[in-house]
C-alpha positions as CSV (number, residue, x, y, z in Angstrom):
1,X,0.0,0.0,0.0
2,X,1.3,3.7,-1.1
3,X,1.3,6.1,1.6
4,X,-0.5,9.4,0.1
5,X,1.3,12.0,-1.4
6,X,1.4,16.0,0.2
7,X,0.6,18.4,-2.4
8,X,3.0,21.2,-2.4
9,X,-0.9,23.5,-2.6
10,X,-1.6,21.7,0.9
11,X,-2.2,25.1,3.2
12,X,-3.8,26.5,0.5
13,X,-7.1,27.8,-0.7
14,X,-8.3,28.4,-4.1
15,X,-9.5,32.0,-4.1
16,X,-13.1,31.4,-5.5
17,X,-13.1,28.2,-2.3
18,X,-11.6,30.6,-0.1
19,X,-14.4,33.2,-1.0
20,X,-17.4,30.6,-1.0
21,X,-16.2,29.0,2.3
22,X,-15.3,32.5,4.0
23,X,-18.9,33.5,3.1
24,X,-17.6,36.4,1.3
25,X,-18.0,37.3,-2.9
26,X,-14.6,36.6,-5.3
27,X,-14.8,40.8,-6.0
28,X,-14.5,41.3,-2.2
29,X,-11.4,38.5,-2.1
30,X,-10.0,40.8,-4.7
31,X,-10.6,43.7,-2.9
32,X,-8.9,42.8,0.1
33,X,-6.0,41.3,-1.9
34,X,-5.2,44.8,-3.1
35,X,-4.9,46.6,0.0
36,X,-1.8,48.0,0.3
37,X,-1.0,45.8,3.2
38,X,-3.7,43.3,1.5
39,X,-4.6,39.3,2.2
40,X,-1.6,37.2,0.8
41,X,-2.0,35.3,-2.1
42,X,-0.3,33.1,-4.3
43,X,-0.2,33.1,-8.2
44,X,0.1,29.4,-9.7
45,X,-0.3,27.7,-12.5
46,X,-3.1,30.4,-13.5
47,X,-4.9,30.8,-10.4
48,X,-4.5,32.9,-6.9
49,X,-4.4,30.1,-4.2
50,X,-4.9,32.0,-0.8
51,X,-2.3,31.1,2.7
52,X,-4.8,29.7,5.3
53,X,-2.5,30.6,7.7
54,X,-1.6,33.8,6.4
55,X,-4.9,35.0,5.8
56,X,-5.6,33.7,9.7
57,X,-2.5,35.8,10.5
58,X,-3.7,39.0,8.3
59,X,-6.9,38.7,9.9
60,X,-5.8,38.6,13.6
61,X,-4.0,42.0,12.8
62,X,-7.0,43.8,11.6
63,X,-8.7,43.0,14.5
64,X,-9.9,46.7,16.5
65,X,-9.7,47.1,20.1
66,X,-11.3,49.7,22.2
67,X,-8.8,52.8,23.3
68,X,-9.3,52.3,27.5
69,X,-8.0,55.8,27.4
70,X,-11.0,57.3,25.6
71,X,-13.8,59.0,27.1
72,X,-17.0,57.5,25.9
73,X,-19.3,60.0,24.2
């Protein structure tokens, strides 16, 4: 019996999966891709494959905290 082979794409999300799975439309995908501090992506064989990891990461540093040293209104 073979053991399975790890495909070098394994971490990675198509964009249009990424989009559908993320509950979120391919034009807004795009969008946030070009930010100028955008949602990695990587370009192969004719497609943008999206980082899980990195788009976890690029999430988690667009997160907004309260300022504790503002008044509230």
């Amino acid at each position: 019996m073979t053991e399975p082979t790890a495909s070098i794409l394994d971490g990675f999300a198509e964009e249009s999966r990424f989009a559908a799975d993320n509950g979120i439309s391919l034009r807004t995908s795009l969008r946030y891709r070009n930010m100028p501090d955008g949602l990695p992506f990587l370009e192969f064989g004719g497609k943008i494959f999206i980082p899980l990891a990195g788009a976890r990461d690029w999430l988690n540093n667009r997160v907004k905290r309260r300022n504790p040293g503002r008044r509230a209104a």
